[in-house]
N, CA and C atoms of all chains as a GROMACS GRO file, in nm:
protein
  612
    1UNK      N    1  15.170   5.933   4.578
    1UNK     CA    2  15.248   5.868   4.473
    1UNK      C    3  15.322   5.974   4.393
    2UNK      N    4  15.412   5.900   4.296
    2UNK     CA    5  15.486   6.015   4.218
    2UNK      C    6  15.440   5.947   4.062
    3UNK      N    7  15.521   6.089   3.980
    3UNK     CA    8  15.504   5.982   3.862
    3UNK      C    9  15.656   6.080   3.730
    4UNK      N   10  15.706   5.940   3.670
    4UNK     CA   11  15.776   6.024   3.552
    4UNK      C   12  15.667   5.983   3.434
    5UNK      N   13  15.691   6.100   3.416
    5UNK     CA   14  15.601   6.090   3.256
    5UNK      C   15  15.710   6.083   3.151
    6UNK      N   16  15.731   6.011   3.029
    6UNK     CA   17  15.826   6.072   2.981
    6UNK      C   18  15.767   6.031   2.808
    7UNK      N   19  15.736   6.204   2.752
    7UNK     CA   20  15.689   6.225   2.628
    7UNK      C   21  15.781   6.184   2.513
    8UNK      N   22  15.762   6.084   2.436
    8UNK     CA   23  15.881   6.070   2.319
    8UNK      C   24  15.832   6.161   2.232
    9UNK      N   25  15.892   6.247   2.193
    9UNK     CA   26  15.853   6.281   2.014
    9UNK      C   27  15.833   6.221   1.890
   10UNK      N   28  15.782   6.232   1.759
   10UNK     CA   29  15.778   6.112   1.672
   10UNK      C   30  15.910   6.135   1.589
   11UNK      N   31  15.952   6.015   1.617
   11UNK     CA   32  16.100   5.974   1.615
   11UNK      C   33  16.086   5.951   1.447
   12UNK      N   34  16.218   5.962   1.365
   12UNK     CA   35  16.224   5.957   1.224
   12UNK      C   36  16.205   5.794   1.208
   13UNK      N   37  16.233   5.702   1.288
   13UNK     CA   38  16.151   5.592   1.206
   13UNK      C   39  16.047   5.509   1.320
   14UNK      N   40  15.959   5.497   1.280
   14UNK     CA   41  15.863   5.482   1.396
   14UNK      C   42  15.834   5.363   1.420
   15UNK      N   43  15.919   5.284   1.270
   15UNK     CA   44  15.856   5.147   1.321
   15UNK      C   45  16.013   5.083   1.458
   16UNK      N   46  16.111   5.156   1.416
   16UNK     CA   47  16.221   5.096   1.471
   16UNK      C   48  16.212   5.152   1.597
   17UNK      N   49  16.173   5.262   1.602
   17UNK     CA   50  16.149   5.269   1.765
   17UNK      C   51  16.072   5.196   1.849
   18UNK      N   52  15.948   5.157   1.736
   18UNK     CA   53  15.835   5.056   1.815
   18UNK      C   54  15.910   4.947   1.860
   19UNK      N   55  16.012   4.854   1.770
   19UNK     CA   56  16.066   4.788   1.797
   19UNK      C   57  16.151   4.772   1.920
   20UNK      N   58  16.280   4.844   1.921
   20UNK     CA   59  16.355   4.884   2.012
   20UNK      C   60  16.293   4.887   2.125
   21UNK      N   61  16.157   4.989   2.131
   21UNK     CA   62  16.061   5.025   2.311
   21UNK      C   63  16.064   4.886   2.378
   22UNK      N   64  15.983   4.830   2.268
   22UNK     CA   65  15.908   4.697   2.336
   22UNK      C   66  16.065   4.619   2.366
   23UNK      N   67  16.114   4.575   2.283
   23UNK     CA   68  16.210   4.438   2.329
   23UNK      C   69  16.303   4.488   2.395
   24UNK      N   70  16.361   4.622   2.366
   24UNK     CA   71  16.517   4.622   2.465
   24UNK      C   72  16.452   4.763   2.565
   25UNK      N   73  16.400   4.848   2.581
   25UNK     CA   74  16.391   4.970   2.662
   25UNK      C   75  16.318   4.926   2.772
   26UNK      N   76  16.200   4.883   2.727
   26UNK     CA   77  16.060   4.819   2.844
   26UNK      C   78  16.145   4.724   2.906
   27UNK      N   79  16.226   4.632   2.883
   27UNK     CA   80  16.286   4.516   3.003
   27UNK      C   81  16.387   4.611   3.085
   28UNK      N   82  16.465   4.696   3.027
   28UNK     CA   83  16.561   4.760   3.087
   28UNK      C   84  16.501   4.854   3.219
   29UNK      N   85  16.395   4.935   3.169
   29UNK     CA   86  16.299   4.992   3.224
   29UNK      C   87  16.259   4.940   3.360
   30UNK      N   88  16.212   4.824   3.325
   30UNK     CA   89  16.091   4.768   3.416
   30UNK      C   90  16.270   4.702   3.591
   31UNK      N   91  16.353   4.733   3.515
   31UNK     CA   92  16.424   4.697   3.648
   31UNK      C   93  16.472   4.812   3.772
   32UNK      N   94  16.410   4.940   3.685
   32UNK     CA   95  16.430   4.998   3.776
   32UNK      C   96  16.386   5.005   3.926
   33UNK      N   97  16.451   5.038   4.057
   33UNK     CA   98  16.453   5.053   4.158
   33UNK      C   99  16.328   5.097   4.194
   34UNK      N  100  16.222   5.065   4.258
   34UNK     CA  101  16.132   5.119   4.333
   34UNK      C  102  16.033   5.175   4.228
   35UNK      N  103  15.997   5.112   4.114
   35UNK     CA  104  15.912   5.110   4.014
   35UNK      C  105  15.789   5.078   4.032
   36UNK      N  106  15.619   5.099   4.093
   36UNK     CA  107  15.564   5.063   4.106
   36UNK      C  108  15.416   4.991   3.955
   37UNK      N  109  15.426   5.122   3.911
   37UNK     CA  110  15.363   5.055   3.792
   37UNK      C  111  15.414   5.129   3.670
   38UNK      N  112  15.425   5.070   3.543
   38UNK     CA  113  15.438   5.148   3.391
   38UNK      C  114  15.375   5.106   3.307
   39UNK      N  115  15.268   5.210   3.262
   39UNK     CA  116  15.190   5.230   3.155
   39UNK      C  117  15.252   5.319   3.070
   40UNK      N  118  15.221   5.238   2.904
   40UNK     CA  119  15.275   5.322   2.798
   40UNK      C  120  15.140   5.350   2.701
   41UNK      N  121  15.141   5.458   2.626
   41UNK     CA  122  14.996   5.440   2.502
   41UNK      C  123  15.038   5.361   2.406
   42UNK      N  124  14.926   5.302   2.367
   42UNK     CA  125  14.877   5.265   2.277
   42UNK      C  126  14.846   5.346   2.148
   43UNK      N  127  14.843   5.315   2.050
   43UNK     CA  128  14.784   5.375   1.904
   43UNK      C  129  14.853   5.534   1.941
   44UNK      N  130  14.762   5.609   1.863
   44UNK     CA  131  14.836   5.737   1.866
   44UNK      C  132  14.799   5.792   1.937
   45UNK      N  133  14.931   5.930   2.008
   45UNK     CA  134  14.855   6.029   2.119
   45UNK      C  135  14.822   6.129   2.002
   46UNK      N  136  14.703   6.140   2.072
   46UNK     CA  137  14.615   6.288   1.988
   46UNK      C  138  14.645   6.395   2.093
   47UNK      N  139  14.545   6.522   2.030
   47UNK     CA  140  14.500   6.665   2.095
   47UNK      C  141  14.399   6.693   2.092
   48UNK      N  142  14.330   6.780   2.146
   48UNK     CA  143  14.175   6.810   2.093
   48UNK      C  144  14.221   6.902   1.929
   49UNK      N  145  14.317   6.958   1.928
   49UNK     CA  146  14.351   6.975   1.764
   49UNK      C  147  14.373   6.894   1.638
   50UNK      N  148  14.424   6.778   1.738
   50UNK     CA  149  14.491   6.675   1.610
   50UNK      C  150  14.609   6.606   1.653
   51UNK      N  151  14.680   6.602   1.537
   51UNK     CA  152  14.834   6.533   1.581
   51UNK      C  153  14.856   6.587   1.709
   52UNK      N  154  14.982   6.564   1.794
   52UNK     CA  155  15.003   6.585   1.882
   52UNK      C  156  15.146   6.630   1.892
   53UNK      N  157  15.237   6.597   1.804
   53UNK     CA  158  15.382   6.543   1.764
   53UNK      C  159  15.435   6.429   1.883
   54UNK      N  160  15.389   6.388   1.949
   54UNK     CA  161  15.430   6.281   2.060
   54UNK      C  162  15.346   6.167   2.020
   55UNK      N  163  15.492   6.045   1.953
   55UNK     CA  164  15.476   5.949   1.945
   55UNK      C  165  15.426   5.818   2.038
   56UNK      N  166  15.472   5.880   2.192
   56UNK     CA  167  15.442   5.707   2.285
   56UNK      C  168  15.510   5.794   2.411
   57UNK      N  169  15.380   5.770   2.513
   57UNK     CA  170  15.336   5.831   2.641
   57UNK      C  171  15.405   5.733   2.725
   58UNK      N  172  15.521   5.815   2.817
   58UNK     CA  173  15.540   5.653   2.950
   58UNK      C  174  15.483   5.724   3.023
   59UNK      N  175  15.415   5.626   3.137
   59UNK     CA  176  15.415   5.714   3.306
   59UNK      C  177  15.469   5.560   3.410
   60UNK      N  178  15.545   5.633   3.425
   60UNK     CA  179  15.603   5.493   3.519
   60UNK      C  180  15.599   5.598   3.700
   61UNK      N  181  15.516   5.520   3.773
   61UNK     CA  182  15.501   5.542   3.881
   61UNK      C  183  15.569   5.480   4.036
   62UNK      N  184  15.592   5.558   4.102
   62UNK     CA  185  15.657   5.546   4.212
   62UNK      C  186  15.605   5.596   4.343
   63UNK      N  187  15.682   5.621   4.468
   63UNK     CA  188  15.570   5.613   4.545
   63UNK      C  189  15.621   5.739   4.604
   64UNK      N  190  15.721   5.846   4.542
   64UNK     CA  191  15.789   5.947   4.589
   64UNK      C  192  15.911   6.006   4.479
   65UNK      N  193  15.908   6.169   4.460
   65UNK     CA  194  16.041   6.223   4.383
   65UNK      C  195  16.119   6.148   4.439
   66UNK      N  196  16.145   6.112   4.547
   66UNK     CA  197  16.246   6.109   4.597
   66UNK      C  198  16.344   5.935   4.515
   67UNK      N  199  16.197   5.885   4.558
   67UNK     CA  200  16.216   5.727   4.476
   67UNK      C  201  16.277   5.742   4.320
   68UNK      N  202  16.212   5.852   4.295
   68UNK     CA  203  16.235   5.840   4.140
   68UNK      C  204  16.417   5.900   4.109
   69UNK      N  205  16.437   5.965   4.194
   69UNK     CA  206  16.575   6.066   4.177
   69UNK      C  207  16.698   5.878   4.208
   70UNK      N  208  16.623   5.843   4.331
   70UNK     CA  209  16.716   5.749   4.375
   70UNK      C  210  16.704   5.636   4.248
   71UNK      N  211  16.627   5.621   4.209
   71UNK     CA  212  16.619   5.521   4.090
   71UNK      C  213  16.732   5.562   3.949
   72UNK      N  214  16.708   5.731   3.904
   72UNK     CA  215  16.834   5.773   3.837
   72UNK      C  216  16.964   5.734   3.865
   73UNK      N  217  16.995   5.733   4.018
   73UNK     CA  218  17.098   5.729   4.034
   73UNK      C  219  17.186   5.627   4.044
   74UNK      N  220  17.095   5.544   4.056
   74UNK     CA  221  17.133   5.373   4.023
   74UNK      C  222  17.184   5.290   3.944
   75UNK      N  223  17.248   5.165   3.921
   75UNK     CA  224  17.253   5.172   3.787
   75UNK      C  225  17.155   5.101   3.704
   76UNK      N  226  17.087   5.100   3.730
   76UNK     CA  227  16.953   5.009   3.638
   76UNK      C  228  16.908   5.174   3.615
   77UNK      N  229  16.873   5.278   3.677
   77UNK     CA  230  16.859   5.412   3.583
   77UNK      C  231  16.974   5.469   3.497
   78UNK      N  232  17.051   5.442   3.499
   78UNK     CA  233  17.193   5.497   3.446
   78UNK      C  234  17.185   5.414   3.307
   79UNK      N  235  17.128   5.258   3.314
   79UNK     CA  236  17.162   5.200   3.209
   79UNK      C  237  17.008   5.268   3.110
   80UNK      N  238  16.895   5.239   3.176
   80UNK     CA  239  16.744   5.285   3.108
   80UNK      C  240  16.792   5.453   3.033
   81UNK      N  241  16.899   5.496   3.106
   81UNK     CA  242  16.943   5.689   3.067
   81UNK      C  243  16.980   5.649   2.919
   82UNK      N  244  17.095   5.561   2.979
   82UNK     CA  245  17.203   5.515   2.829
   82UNK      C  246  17.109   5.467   2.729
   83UNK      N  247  17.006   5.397   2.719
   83UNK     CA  248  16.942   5.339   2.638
   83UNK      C  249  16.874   5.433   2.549
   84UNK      N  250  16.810   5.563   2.583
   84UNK     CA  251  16.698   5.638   2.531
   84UNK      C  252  16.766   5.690   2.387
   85UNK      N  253  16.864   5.752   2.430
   85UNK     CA  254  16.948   5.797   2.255
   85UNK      C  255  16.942   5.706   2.153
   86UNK      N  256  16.971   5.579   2.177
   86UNK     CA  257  16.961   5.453   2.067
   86UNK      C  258  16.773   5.459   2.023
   87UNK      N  259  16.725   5.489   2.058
   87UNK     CA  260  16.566   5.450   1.957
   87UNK      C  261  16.500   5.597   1.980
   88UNK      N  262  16.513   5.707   2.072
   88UNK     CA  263  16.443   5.804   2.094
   88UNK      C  264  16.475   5.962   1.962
   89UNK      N  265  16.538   5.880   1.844
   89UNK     CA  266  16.607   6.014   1.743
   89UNK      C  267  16.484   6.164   1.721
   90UNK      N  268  16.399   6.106   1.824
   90UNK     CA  269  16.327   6.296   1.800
   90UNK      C  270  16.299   6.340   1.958
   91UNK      N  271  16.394   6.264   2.029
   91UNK     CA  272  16.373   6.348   2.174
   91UNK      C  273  16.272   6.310   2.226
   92UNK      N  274  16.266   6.324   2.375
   92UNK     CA  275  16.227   6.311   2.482
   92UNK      C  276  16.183   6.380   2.569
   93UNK      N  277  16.093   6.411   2.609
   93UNK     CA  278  16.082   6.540   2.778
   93UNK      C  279  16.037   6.482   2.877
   94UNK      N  280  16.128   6.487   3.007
   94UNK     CA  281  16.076   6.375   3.151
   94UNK      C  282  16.031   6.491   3.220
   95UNK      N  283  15.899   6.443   3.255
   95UNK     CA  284  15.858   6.525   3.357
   95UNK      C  285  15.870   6.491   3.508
   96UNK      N  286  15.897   6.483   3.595
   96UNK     CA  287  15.889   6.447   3.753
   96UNK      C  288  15.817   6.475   3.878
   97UNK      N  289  15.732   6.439   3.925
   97UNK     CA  290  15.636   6.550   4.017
   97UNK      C  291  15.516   6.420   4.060
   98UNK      N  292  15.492   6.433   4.241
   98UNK     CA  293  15.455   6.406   4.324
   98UNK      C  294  15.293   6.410   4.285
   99UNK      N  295  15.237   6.323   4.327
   99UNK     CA  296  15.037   6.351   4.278
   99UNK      C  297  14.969   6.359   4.398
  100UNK      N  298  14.839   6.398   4.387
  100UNK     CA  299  14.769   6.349   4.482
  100UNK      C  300  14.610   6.273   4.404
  101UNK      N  301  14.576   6.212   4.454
  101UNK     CA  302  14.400   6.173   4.370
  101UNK      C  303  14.336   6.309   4.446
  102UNK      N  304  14.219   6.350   4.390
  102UNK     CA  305  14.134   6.441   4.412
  102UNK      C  306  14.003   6.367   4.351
  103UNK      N  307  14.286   5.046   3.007
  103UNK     CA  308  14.282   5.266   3.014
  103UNK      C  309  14.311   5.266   2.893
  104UNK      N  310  14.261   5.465   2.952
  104UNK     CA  311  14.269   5.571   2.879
  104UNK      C  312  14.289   5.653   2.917
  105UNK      N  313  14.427   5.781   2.923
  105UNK     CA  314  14.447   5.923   2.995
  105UNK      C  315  14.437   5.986   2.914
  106UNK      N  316  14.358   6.109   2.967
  106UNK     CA  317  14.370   6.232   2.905
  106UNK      C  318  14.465   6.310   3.026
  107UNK      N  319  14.579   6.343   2.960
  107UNK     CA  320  14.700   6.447   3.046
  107UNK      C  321  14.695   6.603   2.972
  108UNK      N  322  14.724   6.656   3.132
  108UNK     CA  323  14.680   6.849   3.110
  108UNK      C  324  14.817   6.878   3.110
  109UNK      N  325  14.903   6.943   3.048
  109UNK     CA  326  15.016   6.990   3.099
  109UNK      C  327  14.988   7.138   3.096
  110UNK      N  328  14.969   7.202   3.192
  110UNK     CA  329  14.937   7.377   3.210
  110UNK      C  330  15.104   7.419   3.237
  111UNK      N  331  15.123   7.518   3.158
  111UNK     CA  332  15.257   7.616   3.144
  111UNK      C  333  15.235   7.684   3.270
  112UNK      N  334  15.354   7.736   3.304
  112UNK     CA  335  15.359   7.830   3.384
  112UNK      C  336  15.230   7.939   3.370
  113UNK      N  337  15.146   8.024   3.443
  113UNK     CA  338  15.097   8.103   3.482
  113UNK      C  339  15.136   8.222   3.470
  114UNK      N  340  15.062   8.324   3.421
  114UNK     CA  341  15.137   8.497   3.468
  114UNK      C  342  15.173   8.513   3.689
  115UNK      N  343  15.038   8.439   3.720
  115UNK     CA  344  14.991   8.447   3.845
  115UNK      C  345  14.977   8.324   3.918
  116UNK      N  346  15.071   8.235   3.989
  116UNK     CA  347  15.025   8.113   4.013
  116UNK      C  348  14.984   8.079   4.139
  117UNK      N  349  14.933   8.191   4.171
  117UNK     CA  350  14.887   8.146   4.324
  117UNK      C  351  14.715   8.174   4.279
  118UNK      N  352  14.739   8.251   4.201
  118UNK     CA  353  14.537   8.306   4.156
  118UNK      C  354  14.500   8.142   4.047
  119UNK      N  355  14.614   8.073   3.945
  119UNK     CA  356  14.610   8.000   3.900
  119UNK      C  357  14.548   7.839   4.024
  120UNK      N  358  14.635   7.888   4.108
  120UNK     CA  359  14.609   7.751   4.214
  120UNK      C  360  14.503   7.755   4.347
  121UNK      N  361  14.446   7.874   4.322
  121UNK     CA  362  14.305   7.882   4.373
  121UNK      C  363  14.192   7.834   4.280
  122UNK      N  364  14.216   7.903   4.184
  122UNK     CA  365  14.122   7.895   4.072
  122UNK      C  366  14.099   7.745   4.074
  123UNK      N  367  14.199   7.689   4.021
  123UNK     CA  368  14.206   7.529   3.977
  123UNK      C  369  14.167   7.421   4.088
  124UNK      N  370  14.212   7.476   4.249
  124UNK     CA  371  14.134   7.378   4.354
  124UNK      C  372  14.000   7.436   4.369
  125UNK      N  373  13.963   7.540   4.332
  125UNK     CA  374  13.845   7.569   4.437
  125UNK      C  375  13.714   7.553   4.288
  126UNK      N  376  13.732   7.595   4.182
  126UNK     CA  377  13.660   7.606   4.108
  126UNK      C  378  13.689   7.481   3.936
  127UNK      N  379  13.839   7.455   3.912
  127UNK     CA  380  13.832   7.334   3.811
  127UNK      C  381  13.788   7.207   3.836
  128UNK      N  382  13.860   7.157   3.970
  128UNK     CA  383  13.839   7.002   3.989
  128UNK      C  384  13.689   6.974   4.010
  129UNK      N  385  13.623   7.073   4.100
  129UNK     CA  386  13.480   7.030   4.109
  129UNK      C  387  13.428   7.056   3.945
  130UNK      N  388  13.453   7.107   3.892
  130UNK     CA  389  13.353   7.109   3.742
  130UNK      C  390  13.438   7.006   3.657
  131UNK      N  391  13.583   6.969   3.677
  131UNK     CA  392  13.614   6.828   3.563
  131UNK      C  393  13.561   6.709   3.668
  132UNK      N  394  13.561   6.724   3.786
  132UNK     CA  395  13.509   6.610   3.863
  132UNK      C  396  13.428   6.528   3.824
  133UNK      N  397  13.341   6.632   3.742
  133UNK     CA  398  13.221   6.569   3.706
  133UNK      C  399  13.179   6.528   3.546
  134UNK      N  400  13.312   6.548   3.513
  134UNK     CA  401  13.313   6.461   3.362
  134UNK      C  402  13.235   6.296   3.360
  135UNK      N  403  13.222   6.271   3.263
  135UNK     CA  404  13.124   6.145   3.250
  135UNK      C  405  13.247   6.016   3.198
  136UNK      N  406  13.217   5.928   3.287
  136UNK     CA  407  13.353   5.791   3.235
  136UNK      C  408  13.453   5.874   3.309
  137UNK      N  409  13.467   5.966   3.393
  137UNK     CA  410  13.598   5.990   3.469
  137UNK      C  411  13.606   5.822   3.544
  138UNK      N  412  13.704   5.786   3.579
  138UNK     CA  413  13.805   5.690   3.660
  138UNK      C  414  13.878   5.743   3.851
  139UNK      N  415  13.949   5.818   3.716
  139UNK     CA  416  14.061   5.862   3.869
  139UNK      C  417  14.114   5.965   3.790
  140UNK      N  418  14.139   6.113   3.925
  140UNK     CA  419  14.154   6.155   3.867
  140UNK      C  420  14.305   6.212   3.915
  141UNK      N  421  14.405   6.266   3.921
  141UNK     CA  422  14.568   6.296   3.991
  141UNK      C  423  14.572   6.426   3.961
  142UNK      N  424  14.678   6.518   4.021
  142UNK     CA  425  14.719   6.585   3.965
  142UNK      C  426  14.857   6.610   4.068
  143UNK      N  427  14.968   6.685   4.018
  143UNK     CA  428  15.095   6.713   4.038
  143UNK      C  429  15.092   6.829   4.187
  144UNK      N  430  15.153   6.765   4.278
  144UNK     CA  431  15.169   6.842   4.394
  144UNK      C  432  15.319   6.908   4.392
  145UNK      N  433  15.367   7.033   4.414
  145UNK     CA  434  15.505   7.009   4.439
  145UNK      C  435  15.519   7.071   4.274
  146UNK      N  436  15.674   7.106   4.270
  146UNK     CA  437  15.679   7.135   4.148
  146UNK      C  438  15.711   6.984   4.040
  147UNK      N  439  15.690   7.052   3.916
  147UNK     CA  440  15.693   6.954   3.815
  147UNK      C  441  15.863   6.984   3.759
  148UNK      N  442  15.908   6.902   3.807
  148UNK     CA  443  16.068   6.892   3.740
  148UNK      C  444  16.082   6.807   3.641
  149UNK      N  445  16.250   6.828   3.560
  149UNK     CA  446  16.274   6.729   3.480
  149UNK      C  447  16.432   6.741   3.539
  150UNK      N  448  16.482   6.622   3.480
  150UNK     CA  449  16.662   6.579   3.471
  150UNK      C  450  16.711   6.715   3.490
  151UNK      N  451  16.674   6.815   3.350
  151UNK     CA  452  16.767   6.895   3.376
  151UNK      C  453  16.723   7.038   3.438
  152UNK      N  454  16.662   7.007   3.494
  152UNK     CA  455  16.584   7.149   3.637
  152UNK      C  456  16.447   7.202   3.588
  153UNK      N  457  16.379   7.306   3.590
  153UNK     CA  458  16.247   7.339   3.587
  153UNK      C  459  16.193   7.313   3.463
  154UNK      N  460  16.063   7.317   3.408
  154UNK     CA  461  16.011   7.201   3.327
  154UNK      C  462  15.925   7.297   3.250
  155UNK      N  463  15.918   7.382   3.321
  155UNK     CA  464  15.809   7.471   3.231
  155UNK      C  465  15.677   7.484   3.246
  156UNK      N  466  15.663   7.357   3.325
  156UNK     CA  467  15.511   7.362   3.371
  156UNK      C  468  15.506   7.354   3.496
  157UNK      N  469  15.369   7.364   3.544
  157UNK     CA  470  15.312   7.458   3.641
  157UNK      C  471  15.243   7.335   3.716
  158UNK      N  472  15.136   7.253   3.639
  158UNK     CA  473  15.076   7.134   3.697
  158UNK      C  474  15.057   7.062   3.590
  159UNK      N  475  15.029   6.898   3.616
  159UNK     CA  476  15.003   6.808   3.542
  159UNK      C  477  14.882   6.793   3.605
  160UNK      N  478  14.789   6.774   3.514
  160UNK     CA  479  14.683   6.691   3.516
  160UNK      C  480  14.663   6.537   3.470
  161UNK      N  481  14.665   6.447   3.539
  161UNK     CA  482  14.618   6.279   3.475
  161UNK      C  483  14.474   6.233   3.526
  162UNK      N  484  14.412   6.198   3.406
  162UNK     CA  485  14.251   6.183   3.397
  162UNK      C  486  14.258   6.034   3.351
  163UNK      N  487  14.232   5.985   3.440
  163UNK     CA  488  14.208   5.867   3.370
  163UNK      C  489  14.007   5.802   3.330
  164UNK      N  490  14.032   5.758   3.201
  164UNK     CA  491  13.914   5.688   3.167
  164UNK      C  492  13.931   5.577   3.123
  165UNK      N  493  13.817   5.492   3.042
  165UNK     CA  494  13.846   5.360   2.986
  165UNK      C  495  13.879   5.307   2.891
  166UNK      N  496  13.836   5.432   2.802
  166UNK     CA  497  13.895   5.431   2.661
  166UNK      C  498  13.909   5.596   2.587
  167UNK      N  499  13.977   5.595   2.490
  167UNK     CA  500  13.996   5.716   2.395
  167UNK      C  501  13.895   5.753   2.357
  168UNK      N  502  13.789   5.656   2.331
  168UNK     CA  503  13.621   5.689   2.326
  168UNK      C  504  13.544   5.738   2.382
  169UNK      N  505  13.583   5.700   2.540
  169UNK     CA  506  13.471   5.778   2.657
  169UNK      C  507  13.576   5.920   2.643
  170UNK      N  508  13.656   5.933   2.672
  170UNK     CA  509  13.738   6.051   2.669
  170UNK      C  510  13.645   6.151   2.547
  171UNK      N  511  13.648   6.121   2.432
  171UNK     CA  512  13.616   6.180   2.361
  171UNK      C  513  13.436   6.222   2.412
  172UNK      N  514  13.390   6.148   2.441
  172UNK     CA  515  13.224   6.128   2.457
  172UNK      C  516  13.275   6.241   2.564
  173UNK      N  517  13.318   6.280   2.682
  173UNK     CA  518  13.341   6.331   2.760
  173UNK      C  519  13.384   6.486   2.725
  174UNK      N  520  13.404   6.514   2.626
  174UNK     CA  521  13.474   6.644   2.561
  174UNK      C  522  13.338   6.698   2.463
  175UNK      N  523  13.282   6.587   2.450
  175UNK     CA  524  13.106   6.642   2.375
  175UNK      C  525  13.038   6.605   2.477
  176UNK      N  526  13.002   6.632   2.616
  176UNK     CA  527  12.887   6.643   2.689
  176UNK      C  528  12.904   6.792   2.722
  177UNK      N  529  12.722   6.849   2.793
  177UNK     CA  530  12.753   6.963   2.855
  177UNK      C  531  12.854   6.984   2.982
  178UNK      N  532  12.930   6.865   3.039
  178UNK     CA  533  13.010   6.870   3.163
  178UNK      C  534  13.156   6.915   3.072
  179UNK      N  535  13.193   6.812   3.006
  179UNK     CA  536  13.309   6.840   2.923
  179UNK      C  537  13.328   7.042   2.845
  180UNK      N  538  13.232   7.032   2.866
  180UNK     CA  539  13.241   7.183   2.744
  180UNK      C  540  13.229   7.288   2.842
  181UNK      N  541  13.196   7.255   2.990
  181UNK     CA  542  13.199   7.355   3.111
  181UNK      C  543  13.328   7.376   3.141
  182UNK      N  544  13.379   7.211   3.146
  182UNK     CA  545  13.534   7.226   3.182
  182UNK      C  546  13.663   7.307   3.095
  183UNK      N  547  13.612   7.248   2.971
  183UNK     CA  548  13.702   7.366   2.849
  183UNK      C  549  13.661   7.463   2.856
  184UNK      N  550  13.554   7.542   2.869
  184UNK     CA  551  13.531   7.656   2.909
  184UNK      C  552  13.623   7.728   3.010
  185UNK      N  553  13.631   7.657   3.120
  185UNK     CA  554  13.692   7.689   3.255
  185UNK      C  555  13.817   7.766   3.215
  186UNK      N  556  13.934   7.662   3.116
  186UNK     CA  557  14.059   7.650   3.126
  186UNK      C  558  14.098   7.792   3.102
  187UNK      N  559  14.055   7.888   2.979
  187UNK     CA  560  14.154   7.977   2.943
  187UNK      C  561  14.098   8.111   3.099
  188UNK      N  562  13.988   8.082   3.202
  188UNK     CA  563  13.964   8.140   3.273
  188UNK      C  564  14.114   8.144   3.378
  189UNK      N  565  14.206   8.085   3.403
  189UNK     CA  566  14.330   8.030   3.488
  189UNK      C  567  14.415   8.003   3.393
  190UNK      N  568  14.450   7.937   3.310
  190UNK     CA  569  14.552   7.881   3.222
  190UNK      C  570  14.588   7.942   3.161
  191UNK      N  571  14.659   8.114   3.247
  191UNK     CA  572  14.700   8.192   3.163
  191UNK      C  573  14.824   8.195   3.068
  192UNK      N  574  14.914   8.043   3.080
  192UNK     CA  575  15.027   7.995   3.035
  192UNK      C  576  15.033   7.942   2.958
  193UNK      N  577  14.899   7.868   2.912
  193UNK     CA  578  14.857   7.790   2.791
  193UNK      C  579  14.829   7.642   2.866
  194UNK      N  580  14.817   7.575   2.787
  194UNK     CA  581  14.806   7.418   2.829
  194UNK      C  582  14.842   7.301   2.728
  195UNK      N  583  14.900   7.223   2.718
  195UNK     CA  584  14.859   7.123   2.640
  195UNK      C  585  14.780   6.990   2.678
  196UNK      N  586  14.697   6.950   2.590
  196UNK     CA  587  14.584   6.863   2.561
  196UNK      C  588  14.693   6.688   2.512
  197UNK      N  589  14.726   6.604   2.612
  197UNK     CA  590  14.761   6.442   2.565
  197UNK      C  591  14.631   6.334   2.565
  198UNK      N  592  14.592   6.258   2.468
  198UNK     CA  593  14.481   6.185   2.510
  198UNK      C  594  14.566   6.038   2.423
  199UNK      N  595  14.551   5.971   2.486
  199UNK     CA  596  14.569   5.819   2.414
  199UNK      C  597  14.507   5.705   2.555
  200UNK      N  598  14.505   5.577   2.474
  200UNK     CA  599  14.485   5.480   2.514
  200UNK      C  600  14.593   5.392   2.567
  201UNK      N  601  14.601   5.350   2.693
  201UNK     CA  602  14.771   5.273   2.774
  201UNK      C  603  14.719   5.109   2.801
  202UNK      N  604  14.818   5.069   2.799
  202UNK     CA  605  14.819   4.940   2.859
  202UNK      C  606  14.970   4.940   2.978
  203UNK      N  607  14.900   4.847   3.040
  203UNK     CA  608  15.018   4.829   3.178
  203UNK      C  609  15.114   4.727   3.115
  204UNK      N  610  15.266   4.725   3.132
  204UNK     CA  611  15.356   4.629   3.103
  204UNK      C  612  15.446   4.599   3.216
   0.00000   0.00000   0.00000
């Protein structure tokens, strides 16, 4: 399997991002191409220190980089791209990379 | 669920890093208590805009932010933090929250 992770930062208003995720990002999201499952957190991400500065964990899984690149390139990824600037105002980091279970 | 995610930085050494971590981490986090499933990143870890900075992802899944935690105070948990700065000569960061599937 593959997986994007993609870390939000805590965005300057947190309730409007909550908002925004759920009703307009998560439907936009969920049409992407070859999407197998997406889990987001709940409550807050911690550290074993504390805060974390990352507001809300995606991992949306696929079954290959390759799936995931072809899903960017699409336009149901092109539109989920366009969407992130409107509610994400403290940034984002996508990670991309292939798993194995162990 | 509940993940606890490893993001390990690049390495001084990542081939001594990726011995270390198959031959001697997974069997000692293997055996965390309330482990689930456990993944980790084959292949490099990319983003959109090219190398990512990290080295491997770790995804741990448990059942809650609770066992996670219970898992970080047993003697298995405190073998495994022990382990890390033995390989993780890049640093690491520590994600723990609670997900739901949408």
């Amino acid at each position: 399997m593959a997986e994007l992770v993609v870390l939000y930062k805590t965005p300057k208003d947190t309730a409007a991002f909550d908002k925004h995720y759920a009703e307009t990002h998560i439907p936009i999201a969920k049409k992407l191409p070859g999407l197998k499952k997406y889990a987001v957190s709940t409550g807050p991400v911690g550290s074993p220190a504390g805060p974390s500065g990352i507001h809300l964990v995606a991992i949306l899984t696929f079954n290959s980089v390759a799936d995931i690149q072809a899903a960017f390139g699409s336009a149901e990824g092109k539109a989920a791209a366009g969407d992130v600037p409107k509610f994400a105002t403290g940034g984002a980091d996508l990670l991309i990379f292939d798993t194995k279970e162990v």
